[in-house]
Rosetta silent file (secondary structure, phi, psi, omega in degrees, C-alpha in Angstrom):
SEQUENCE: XXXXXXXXXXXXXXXXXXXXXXXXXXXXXXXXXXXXXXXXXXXXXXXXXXXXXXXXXXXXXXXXXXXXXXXXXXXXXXXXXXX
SCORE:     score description
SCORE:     0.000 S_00000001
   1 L     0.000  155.564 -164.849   10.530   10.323   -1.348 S_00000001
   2 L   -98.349  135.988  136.633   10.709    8.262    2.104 S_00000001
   3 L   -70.559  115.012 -162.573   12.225    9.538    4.596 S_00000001
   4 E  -101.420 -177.438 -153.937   15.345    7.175    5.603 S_00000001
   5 E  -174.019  113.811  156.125   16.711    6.724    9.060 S_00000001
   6 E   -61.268  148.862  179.773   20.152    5.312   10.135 S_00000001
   7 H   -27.468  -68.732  170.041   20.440    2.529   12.592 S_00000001
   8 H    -8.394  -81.454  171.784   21.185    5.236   14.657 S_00000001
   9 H   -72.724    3.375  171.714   18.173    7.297   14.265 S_00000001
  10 H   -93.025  -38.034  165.098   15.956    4.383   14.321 S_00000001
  11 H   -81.619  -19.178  141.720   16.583    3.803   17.267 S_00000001
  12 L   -29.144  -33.976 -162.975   15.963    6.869   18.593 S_00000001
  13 L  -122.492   26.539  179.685   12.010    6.170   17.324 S_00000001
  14 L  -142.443  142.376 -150.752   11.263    3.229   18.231 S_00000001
  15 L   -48.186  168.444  166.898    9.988    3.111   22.121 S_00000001
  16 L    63.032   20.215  175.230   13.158    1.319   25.195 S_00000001
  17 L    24.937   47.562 -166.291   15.566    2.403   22.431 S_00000001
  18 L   -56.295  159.232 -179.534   17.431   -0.310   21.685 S_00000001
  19 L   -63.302  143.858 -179.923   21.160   -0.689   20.367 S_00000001
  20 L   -89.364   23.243  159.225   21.443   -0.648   16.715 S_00000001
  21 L   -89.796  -40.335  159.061   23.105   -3.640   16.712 S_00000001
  22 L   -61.091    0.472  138.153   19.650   -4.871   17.417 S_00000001
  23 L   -68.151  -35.961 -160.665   18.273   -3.203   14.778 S_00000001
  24 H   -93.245   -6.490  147.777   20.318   -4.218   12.635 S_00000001
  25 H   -44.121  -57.313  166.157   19.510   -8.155   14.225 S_00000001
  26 H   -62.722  -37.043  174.530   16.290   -7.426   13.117 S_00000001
  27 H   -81.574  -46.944  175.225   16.872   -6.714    9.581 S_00000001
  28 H   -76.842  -35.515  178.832   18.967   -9.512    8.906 S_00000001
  29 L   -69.743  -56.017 -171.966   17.594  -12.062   11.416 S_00000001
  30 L    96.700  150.932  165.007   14.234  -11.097   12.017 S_00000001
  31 E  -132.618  147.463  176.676   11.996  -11.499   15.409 S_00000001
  32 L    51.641   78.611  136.091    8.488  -12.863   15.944 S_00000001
  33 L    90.008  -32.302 -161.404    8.206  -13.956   12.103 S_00000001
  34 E  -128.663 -176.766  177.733    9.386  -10.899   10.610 S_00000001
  35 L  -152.475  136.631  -84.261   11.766   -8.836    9.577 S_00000001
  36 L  -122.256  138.842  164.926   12.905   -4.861    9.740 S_00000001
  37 L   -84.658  148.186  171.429   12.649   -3.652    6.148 S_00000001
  38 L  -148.794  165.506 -173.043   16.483   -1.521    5.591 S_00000001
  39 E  -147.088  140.255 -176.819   17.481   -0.592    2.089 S_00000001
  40 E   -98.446  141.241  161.216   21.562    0.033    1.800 S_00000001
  41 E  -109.321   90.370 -172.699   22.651    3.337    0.375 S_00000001
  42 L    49.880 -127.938 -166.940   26.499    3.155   -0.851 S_00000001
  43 L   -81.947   -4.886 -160.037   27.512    2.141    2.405 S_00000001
  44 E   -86.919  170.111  154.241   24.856    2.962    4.987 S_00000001
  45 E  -121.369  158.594 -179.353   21.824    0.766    5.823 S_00000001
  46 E  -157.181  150.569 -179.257   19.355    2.763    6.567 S_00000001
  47 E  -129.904 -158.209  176.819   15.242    1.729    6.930 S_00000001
  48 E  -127.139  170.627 -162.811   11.988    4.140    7.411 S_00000001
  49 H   -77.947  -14.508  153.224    9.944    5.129   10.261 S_00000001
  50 H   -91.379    7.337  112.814    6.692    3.083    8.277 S_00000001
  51 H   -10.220  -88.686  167.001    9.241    0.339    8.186 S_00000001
  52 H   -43.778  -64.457  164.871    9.825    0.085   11.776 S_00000001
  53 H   -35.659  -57.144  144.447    5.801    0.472   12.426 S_00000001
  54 H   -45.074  -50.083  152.607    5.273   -2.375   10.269 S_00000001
  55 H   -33.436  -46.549  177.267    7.804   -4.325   11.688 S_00000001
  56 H   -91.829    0.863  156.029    6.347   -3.775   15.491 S_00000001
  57 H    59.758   43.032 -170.546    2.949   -4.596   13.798 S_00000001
  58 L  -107.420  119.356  114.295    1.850   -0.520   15.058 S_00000001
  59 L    27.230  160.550  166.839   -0.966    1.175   13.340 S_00000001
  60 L   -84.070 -171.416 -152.723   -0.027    4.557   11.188 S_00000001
  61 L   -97.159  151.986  161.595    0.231    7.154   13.432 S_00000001
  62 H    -7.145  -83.943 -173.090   -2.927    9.503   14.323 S_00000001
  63 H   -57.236  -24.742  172.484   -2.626   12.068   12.274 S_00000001
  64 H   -78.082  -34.799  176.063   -2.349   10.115    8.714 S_00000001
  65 H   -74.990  -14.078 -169.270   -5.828    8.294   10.061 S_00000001
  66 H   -97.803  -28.297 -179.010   -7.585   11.311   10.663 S_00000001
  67 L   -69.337   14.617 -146.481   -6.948   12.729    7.232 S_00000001
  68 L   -70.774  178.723  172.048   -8.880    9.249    5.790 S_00000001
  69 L   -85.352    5.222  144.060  -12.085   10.670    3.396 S_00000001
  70 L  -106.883   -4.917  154.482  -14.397    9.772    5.667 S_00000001
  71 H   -72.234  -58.697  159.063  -13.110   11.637    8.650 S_00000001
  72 H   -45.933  -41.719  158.742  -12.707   14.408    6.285 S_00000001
  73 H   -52.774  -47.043 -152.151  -16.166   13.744    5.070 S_00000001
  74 H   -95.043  -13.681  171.566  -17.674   13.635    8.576 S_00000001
  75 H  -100.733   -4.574  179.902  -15.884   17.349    9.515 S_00000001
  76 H   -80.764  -42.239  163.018  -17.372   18.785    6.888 S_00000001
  77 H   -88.560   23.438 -179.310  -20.620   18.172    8.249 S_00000001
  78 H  -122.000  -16.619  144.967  -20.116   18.559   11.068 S_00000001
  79 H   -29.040  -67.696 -172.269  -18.982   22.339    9.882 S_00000001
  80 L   -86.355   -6.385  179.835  -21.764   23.186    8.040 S_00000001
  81 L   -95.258   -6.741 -172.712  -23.627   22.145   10.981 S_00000001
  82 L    48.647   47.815  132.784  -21.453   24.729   13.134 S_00000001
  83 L   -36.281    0.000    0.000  -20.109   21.996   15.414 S_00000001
């Protein structure tokens, strides 16, 4: 299940912190071409922190690239080599 994230708390994560009425600009307006994915829950909107990252056109974060199967492939030998 995704983690969801209120305006609120979105803004919290996403760098200069902006007001969440300017998140919430983004999701309906859009900026540069795109636009903030949000999904409404009864009353909230709320979007996710690979949402936002996709929106600002950001890479996934470090640690989800380093698990890929060839990084994983490449510590394993470098294990067995007792690197």
């Amino acid at each position: 299940m995704k983690e969801f994230l209120t305006l609120s708390e979105a803004a919290k994560v996403i760098p200069g912190r902006p007001h969440r009425n300017t998140i919430a600009r983004w999701m309906h307006k859009g900026a540069r071409g795109r636009k903030l994915k949000f999904w409404r829950i009864g009353s909230k909107i709320v979007t996710t922190e690979s949402a936002i990252r996709q929106f600002m056109g950001v890479s996934e974060p470090a640690e989800k690239a380093a698990t890929s199967p060839s990084h994983q492939a490449a510590e394993r030998k470098l294990d067995a080599m007792g690197v």
